[in-house]
C-alpha positions in Angstrom: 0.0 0.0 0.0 2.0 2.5 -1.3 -0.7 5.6 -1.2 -0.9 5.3 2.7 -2.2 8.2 4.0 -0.1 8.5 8.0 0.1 12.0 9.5 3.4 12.9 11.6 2.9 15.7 13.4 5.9 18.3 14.4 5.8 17.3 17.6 6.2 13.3 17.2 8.8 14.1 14.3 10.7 16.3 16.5 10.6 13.7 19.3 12.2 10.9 16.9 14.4 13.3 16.0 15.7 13.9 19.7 15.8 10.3 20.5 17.7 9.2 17.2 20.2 12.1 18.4 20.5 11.0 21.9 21.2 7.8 20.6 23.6 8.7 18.2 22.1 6.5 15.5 20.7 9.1 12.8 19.3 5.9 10.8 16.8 4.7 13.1 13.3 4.8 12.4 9.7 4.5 14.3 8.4 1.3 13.4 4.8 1.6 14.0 3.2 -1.6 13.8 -0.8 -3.5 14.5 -1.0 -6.7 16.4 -3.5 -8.9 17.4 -3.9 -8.2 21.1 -4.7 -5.8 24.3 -7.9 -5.5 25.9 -9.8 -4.4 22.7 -9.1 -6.7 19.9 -5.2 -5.0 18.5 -2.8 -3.3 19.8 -0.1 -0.9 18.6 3.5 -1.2 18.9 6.3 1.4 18.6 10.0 0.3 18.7 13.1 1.9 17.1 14.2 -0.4 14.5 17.0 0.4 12.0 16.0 -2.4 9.7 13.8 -2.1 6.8 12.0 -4.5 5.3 11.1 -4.8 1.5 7.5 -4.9 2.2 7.8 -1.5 4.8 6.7 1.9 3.9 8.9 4.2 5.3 7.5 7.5 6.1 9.4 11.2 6.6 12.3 9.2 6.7 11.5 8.9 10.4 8.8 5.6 10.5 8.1 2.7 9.4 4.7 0.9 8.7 4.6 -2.7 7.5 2.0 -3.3 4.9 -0.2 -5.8 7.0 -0.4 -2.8 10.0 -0.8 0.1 7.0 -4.4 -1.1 6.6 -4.9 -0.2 10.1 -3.4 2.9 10.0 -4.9 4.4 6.8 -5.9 8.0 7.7 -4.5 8.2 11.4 -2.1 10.6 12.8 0.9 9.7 15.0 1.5 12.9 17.7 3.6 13.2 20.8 2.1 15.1 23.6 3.6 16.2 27.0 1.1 16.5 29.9 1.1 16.3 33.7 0.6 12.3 33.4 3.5 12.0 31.0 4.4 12.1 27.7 4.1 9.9 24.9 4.2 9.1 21.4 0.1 8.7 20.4 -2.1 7.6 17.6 -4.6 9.0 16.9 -7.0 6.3 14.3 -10.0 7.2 12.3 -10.4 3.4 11.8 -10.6 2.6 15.5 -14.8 2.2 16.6 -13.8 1.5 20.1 -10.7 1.9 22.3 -9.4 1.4 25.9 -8.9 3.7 28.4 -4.9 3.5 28.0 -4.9 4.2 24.6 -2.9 1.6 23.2 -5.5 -0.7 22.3 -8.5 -0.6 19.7 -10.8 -2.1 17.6 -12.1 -2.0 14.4 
């Protein structure tokens, strides 16, 4: 799926960007993937990952999407936010009817 449509927003690029440079591994990426688990049905996983794979889509030269999880993911955004809880790297899914209250696991 090489027309996938997967927002980055400033913030989450700017985030990979500061952990790549802590790091000191500029070709790192994001690898944002869908599996089959959490409380609601799938779950997403995030990893740095400096493979990638012939069937990936790489994305802003800063993530990675494998073509079985870019189904999942047409049309959603991935933002980091900073708040009084935390911070962390979110997605945001227009594909998702239903989620849990932790926000790393959805339905469709």
């Amino acid at each position: 799926m090489s027309d996938l449509v997967f927002t980055i927003t400033p913030s989450a690029y700017n985030r990979i960007e500061d952990m790549r440079s802590q790091r000191g591994e500029a070709g790192l990426y994001l690898r944002v993937a869908v599996s089959g688990g959490g409380c609601s049905g799938f779950k997403y996983d995030m990893n740095f990952d400096a493979q990638v794979l012939d069937d990936d889509i790489v994305l802003d030269d800063c993530v990675v999407i494998d073509s079985v999880s870019a189904g999942f993911l047409q049309g959603a955004q991935l933002d980091y936010s900073v708040s009084l809880m935390g911070e962390a790297f979110k997605i945001v899914n227009p594909n998702a009817t239903s989620g849990c209250g932790c926000g790393e696991s959805f339905s469709v």
